[in-house]
N, C-alpha and C positions, 0 to 999 in steps of 0.2 A: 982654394977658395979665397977671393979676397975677402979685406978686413968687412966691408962694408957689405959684399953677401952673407956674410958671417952675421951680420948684427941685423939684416935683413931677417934670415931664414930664422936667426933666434927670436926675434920680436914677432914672427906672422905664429910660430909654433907657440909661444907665449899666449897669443891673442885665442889660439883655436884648442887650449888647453891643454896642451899634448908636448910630447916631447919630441926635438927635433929629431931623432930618425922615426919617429911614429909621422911628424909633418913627410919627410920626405918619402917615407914608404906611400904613401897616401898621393903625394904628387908623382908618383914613378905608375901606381895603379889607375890613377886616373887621367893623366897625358897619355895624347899622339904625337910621335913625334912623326916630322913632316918632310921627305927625300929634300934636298937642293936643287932650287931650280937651273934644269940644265942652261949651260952660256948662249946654248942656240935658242931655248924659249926666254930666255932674259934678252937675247937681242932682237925678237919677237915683239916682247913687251915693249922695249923701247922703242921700237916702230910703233906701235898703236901708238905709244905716248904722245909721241912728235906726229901723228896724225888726228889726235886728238888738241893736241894744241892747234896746229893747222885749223882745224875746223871750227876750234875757240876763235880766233882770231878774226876768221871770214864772219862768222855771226855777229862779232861786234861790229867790223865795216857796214855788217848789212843792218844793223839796228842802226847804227846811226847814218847810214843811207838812207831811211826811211823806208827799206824793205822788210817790214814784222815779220811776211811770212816765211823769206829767205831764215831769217834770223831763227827764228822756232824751229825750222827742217836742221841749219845746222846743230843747235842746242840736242832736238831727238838722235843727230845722230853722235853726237859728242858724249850723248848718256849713253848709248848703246857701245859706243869703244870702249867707255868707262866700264861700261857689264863685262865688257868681254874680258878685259885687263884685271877685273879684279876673281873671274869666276877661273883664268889662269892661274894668278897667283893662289890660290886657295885650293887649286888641284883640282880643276872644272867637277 
């Protein structure tokens, strides 16, 4: 453990009145720990990303084309990449 989790874990156990392996028995019962995203869904994700940016980008052409409603359709689906990419990350 470094110095600086050290003086971390000792200050939160300090704060919750307890002693640090009662803090950490307490953080080991109460975390999920979460598998590694495989390299084939991380290069997944990185495609949404860069298709989300794509889609950022046309909507600003079209907002300032004077196209609103192009720009809104991009924006909905730019939040709908963003759903998909974050409900991945967190293990749908």
């Amino acid at each position: 453990m470094a110095t600086e989790e050290y003086y971390s874990l000792k200050s939160k156990a300090r704060l919750a009145g307890i002693t640090r392996s009662e803090y950490i028995r307490g953080c080991i019962q109460s975390s999920m720990v979460k598998e590694r995203l495989s390299s084939e869904l991380m290069g997944q994700i990185r495609q949404l990303s860069g298709m989300a940016n794509n889609v950022n980008q046309l909507a600003q052409k079209a907002n300032a084309a004077g196209y609103g409603e192009a720009h809104k359709d991009c924006m909905d689906t730019m939040k709908g990449l963003d759903n998909i990419i974050k409900r991945i990350e967190d293990g749908c």
